[in-house]
C-alpha positions as CSV (number, residue, x, y, z in Angstrom):
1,X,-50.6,-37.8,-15.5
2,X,-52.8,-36.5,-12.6
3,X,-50.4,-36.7,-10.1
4,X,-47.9,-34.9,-11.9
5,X,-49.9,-31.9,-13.5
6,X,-50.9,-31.4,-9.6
7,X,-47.0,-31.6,-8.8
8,X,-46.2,-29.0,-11.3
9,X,-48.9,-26.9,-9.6
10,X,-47.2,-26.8,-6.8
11,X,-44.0,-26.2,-7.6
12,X,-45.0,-23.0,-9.9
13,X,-47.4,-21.5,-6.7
14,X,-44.2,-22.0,-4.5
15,X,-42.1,-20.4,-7.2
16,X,-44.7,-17.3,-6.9
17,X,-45.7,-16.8,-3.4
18,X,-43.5,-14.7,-1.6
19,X,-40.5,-15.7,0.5
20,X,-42.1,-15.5,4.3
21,X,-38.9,-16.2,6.0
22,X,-36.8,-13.4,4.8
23,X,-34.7,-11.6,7.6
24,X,-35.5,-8.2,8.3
25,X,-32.3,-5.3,8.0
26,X,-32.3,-4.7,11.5
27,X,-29.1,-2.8,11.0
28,X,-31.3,0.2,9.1
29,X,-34.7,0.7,10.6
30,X,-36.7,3.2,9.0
31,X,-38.4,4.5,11.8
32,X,-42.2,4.6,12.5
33,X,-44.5,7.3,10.8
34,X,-45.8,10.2,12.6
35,X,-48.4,9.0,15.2
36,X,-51.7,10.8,13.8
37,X,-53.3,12.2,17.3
38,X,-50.0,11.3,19.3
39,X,-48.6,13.7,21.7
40,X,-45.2,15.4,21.0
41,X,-42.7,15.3,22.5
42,X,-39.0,16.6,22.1
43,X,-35.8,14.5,23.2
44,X,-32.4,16.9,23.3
45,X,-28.9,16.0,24.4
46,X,-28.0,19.0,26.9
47,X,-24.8,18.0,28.1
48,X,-22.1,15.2,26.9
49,X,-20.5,15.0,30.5
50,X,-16.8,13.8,30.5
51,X,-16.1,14.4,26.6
52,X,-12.7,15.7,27.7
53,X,-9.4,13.5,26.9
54,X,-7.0,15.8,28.9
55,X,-8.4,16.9,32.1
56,X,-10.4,19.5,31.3
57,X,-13.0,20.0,34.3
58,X,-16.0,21.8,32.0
59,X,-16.9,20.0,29.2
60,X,-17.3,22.4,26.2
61,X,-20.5,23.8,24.5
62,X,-22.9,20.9,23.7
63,X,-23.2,22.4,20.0
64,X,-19.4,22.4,19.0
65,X,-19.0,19.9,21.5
66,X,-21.4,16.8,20.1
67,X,-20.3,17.1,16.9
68,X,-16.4,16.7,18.0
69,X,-16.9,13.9,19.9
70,X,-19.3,12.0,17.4
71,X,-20.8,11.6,13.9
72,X,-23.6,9.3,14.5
73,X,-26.9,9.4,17.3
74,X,-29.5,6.9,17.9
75,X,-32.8,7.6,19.7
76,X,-34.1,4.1,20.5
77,X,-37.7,4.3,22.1
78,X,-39.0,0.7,23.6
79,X,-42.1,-0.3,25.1
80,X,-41.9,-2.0,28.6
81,X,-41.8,-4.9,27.3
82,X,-38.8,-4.8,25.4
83,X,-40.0,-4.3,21.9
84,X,-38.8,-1.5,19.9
85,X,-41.7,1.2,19.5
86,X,-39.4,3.6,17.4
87,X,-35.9,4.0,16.4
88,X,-34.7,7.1,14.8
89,X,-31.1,7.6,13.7
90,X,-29.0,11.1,13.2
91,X,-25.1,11.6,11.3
92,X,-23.3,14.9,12.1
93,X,-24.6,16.7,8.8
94,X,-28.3,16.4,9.8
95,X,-30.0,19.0,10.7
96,X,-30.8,19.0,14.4
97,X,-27.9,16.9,15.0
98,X,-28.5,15.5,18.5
99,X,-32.4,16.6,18.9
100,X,-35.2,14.4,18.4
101,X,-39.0,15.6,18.3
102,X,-41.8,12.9,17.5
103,X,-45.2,11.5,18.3
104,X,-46.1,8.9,21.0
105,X,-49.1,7.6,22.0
106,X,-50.0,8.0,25.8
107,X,-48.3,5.8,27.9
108,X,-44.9,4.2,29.2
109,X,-41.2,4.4,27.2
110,X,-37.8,3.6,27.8
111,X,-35.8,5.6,25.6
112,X,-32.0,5.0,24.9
113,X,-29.7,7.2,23.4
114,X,-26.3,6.1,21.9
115,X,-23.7,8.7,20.4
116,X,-20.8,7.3,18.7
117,X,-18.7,7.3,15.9
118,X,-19.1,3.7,14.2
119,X,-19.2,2.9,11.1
120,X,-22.5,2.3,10.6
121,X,-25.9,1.8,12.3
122,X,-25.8,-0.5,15.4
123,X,-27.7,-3.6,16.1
124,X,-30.3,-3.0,19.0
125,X,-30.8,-6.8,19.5
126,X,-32.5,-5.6,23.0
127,X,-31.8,-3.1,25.6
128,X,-29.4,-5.1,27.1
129,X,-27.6,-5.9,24.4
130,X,-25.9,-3.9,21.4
131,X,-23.3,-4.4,18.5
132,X,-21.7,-2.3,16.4
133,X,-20.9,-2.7,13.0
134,X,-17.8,-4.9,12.1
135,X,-17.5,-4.9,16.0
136,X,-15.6,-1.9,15.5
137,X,-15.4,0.2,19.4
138,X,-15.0,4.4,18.6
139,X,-15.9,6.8,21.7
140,X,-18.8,6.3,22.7
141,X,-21.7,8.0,25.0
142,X,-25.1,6.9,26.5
143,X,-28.5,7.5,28.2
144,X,-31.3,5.6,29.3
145,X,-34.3,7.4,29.9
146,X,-37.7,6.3,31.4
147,X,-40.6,8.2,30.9
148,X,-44.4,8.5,31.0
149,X,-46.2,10.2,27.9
150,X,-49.1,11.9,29.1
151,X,-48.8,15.3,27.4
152,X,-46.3,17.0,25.5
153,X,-43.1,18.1,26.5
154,X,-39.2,18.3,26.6
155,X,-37.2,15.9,28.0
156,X,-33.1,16.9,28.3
157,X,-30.8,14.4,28.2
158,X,-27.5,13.7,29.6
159,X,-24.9,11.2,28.4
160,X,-22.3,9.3,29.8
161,X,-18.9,7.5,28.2
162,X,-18.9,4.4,28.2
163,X,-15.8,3.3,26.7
164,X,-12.3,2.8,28.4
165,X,-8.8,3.8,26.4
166,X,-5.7,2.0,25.5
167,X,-2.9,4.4,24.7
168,X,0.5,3.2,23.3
169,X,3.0,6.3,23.1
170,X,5.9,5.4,21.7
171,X,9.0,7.4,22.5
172,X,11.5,6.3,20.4
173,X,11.7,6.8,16.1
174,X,9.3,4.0,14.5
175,X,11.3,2.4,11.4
176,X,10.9,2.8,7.6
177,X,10.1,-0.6,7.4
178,X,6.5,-0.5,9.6
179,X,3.6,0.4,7.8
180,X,0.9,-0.1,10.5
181,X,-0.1,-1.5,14.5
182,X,-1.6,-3.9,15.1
183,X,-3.5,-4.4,18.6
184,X,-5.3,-7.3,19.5
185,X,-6.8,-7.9,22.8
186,X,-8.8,-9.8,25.1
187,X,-10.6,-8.9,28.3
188,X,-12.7,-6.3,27.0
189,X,-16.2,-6.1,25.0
190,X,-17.1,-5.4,21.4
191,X,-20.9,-5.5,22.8
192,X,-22.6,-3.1,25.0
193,X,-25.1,-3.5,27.9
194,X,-27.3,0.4,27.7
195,X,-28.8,-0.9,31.2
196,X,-25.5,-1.4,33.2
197,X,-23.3,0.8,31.1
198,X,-20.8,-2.2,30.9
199,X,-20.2,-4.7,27.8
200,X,-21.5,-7.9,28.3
201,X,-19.4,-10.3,25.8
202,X,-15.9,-11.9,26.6
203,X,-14.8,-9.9,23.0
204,X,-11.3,-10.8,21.2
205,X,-10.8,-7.4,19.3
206,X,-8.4,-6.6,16.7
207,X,-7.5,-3.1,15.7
208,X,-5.2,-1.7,13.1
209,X,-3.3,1.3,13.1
210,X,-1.7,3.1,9.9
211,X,1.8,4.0,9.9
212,X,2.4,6.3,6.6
213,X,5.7,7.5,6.0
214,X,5.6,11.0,7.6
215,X,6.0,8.9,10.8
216,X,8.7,7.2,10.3
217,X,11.7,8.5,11.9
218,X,9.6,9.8,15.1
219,X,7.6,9.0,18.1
220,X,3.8,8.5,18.4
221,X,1.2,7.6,20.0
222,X,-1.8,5.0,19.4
223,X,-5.1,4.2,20.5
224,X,-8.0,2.0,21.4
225,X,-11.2,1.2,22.7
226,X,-13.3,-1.1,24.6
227,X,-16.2,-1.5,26.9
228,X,-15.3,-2.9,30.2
229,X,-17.4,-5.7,32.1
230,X,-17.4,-4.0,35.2
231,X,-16.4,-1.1,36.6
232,X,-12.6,-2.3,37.0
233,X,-11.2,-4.7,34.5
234,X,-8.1,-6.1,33.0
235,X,-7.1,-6.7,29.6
236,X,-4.4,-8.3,27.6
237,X,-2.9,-6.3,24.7
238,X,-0.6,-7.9,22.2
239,X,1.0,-4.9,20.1
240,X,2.5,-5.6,16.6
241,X,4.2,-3.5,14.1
242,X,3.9,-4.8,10.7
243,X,5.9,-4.2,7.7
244,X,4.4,-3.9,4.0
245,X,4.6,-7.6,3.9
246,X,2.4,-8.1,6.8
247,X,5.5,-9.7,8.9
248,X,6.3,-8.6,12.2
249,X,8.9,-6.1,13.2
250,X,8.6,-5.6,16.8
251,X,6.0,-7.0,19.2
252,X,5.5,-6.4,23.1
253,X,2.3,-8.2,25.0
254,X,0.9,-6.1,27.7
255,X,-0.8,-8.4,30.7
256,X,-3.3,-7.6,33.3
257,X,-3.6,-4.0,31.7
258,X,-6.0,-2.1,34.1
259,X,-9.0,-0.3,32.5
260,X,-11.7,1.4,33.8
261,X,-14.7,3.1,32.1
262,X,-13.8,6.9,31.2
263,X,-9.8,6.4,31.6
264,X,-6.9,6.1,29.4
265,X,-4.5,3.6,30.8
266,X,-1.1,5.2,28.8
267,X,2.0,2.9,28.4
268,X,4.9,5.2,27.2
269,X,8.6,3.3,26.5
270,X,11.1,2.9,23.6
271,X,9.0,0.3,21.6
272,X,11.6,-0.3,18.9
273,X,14.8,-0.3,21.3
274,X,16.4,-1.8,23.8
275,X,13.5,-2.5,26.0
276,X,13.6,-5.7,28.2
277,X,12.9,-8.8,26.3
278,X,15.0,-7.4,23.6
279,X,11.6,-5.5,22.3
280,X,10.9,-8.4,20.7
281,X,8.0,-9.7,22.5
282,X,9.0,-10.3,25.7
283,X,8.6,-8.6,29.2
284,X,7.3,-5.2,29.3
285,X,9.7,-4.0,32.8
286,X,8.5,-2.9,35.9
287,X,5.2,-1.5,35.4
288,X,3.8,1.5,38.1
289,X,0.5,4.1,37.9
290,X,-0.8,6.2,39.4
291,X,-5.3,6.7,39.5
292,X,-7.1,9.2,39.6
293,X,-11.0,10.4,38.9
294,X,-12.8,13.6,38.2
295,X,-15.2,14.4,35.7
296,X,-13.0,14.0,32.8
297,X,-10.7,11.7,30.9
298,X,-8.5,10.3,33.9
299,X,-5.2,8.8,32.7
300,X,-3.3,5.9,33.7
301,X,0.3,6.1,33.0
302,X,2.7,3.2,32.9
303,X,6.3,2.7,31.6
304,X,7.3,-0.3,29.6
């Protein structure tokens, strides 16, 4: 009787005591509270550089400009050695949409900056490495920052794209029949490395792309995104146009498609016609670009 009275007191304290082992949401940090005799000191995005799509050599106001190209900012502030210190994170609505002021005690910070617009919160599983909800790549900008707190001050930063673009344009009238694109490719990241400005995952990403009936009837145009691994890289695109029913219509496969960080690679063609391979999924024709770079969008363009 003993032993089990003193088994039944176990199991009820281990029914009671709290669960030690639950995972923290790392997804939605709440940020630190104000450091009480910290020193302040006020982060602010200055310039987007490259936010233009179509060669435009000045990017526009930082204001108007932010907000266009993003919805969501997050101010990440490690210590040197790697552990989050702070993370604080801004939508588009918020007031001082893309400026940060806080309190830090004296000493050394890496700060990192990402503007995007994701659909949620990303995953800072280090500096090195970052994911984004449902894996989901939108344009995307960033800055890494080291400083050294000794008094107060500003610090402006400046942010870079790091994203490439995949552009389908479609030139001939897209059928009734096909309700949305699918693209799924390989080559690229879903994950992003702050530190190199590259991703750093061998990603298989799958995007899908609405057709609604005002389109039918017409060309368009599509689009992507990815991190590269390195500063060139390659991907493979397989591009599918779905009917209600979720069977294929049309599908071409794209190999060795070139990508580089802040460039659209654009392949325009008849998608629905009489392409080589029957536009059925087979060869894409002789493909030719040209490449260029300046301090915008740079596009690729190729025929299929």
């Amino acid at each position: 009787m003993r032993k089990a009275s003193i088994l039944s007191s176990l199991l009820l304290l281990a029914i009671l005591l709290p669960v030690s082992c639950e995972k923290v949401n790392l997804e939605e940090p709440e940020g630190r509270p104000e450091v009480k005799d910290g020193i302040k000191v006020r982060f602010s995005i200055t310039d987007l550089t490259r936010i233009s799509f179509e060669g435009e050599d000045k990017a526009p106001e930082v204001e108007s400009g932010l907000s266009a190209a993003c919805t969501r900012i997050s101010f990440v502030i490690y210590q040197p050695d790697g552990t989050v210190y702070d993370a604080k994170h801004q939508q588009s609505a918020d007031p001082g949409f893309g400026t940060l002021t806080t309190s830090l005690p004296a000493g050394n910070y890496r700060i990192i900056v990402l503007a995007h617009s994701g659909l949620g919160i990303p995953t800072f599983e280090s500096w090195e490495r970052v994911k984004f909800k449902d894996n989901k790549v939108s344009d995307t900008f960033y800055c890494v920052k080291d400083i050294k707190v000794a008094e107060g001050g500003s610090y402006e930063l400046e942010l870079k794209r790091a994203v490439s673009k995949f552009r389908l344009v479609v030139g001939d009238a897209i059928p009734r029949s096909v309700t949305r694109m699918k693209f799924y490719y390989t080559g690229g990241s879903s994950t992003f490395d702050p530190i190199t400005g590259f991703g750093c995952v061998n990603s298989r990403q799958t995007e899908y792309r609405e057709v609604p009936a005002d389109m039918h009837g017409a060309g368009s145009q599509f689009e992507v995104f990815t991190f590269p691994h390195a500063v060139e890289d390659k991907l493979k695109i397989t591009v599918t146009a779905l009917n209600a029913n979720n069977e294929t219509v049309v599908e071409h496969v794209f190999t060795a498609v070139p990508i580089k960080c802040n460039v659209i690679t654009q392949y325009s063609g008849n998608f629905f016609g009489d392409t080589p391979g029957g536009g059925q999924g087979g060869g894409n024709g002789d493909v030719t670009f040209t490449l260029s770079f300046d301090t915008s969008w740079t596009t690729i363009t190729h025929s299929y």
